[in-house]
N, C-alpha and C positions, 0 to 999 in steps of 0.2 A: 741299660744301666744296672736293672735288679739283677739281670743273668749274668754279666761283667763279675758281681759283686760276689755273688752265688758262686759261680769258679772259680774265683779267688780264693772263695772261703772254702771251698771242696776239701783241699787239701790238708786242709788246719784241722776238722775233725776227725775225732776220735770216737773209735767204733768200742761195743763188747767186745770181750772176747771168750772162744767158748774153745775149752783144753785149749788154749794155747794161741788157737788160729782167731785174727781178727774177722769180726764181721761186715768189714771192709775189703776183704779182698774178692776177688773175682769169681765165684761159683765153680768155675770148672778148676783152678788152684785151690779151693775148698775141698771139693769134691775129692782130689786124686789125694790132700792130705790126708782124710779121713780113711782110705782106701787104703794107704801106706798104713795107718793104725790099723790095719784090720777091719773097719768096717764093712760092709757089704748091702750094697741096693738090693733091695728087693722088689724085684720089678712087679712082679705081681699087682703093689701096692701104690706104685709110684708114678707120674706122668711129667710131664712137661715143666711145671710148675711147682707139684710137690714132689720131694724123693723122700722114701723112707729107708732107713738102715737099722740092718741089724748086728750086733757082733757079737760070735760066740763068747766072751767074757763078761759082757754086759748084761744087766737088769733090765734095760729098759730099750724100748723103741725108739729111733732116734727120726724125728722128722723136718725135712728142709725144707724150707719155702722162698723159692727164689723168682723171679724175671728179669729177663733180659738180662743172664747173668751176673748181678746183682742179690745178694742175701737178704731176703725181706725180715725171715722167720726161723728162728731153732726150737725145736720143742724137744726134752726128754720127756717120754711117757713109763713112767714104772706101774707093775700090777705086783701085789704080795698077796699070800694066805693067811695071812694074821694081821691087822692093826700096829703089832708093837713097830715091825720093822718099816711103814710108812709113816709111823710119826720121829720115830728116830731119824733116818733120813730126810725128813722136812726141816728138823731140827735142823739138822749138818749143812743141808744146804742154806740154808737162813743165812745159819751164822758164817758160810764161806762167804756170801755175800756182801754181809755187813764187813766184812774185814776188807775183802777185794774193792768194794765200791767205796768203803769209806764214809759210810753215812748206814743208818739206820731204817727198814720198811715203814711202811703203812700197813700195818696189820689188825685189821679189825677183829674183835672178839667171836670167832665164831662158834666156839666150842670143843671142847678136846679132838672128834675126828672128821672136823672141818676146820681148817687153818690156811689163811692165805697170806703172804707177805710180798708186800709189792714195791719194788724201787726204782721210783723215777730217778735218771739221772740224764746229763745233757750228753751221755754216750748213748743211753735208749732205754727199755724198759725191761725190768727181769721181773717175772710174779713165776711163784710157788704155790700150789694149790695141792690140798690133801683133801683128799675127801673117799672117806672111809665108810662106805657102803655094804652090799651086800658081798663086793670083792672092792679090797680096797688099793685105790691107787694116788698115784701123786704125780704132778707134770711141773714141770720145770719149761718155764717158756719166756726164750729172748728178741724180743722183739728192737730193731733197729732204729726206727722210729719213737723220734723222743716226746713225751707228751707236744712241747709247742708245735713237734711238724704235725702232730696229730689235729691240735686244734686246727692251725694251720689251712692243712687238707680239709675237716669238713667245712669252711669257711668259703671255700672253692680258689683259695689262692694261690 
C-alpha cells in the first residue's frame, strides 16, 4: 500500500531547478543539457557517481552527484582573490533565491566573511556558504532531498 501510494505521488512532485533543468530529470538528459551549454566533464576529477564540470565562461566548478541515474546533488564551487566579490555574489544568490523560492533563508549570524543561508522547501534544500579565508570561496549547493525525506532516511524508513 505505502509503495502503491509513493507512485502515485512520484509524479506530483516537484523538483529544484538549476539554470533552467529540473532536478528531476534523468542524469544522462541532464548531463547532455549541460553539455549543449558548454559544459565540459572533467574526467580527471569525475567517477561513477560524482561528475565535475567545467566551463570556459564560468567561475566556478560545477559538481553532480548522481545514482542510478537520478540527480542526488548540485554543487557550484566559486574561489575569488579578494573577499569583496564572494560576499557580493552570496548576496545575489541569496536574494535570487529568496525570490525564485518564495520564502525567506535560515541564516544564522555568522559574521561578515562567513555567511550561510539555507532554504528548506518541499522541492529540497538550497544552502549558500561563504567562507572567506585565507582564499576565499563560496558554494552554492542543491540538494533534492527535502528536510522530511531527510529525517525520514535516518529514521530507517
Amino acid at each position: 500500500m505505502a509503495l502503491t501510494l509513493m507512485c502515485a505521488c512520484s509524479g506530483e512532485r516537484e523538483y529544484l531547478t538549476y539554470r533552467g533543468l529540473s532536478m528531476g530529470l534523468p542524469f544522462k538528459a541532464f548531463d547532455d543539457s549541460l553539455k549543449a551549454q558548454g559544459f565540459v566533464v572533467d574526467t580527471a576529477h569525475s567517477n561513477k557517481e560524482i561528475v565535475k564540470y567545467t566551463h570556459p565562461k564560468e567561475t566556478f566548478v560545477l559538481t553532480v552527484g548522481q545514482r542510478n541515474d537520478t540527480i542526488l546533488a548540485i554543487e557550484e564551487y566559486y574561489t575569488a582573490s579578494y573577499n569583496d566579490s564572494t560576499r557580493q555574489l552570496w548576496q545575489q544568490l541569496r536574494d535570487y533565491y529568496a525570490e525564485e523560492l518564495d520564502r525567506m533563508p535560515g541564516c544564522p549570524f555568522l559574521g561578515e566573511d562567513h555567511k550561510e543561508a539555507e532554504f528548506e522547501t518541499p522541492k529540497g534544500i538550497v544552502n549558500i556558504l561563504l567562507q572567506n579565508r585565507s582564499i576565499p570561496s563560496l558554494t552554492l549547493h542543491l540538494d533534492r532531498m527535502t528536510q522530511d525525506e531527510f529525517i525520514e532516511k535516518k529514521r530507517g524508513r
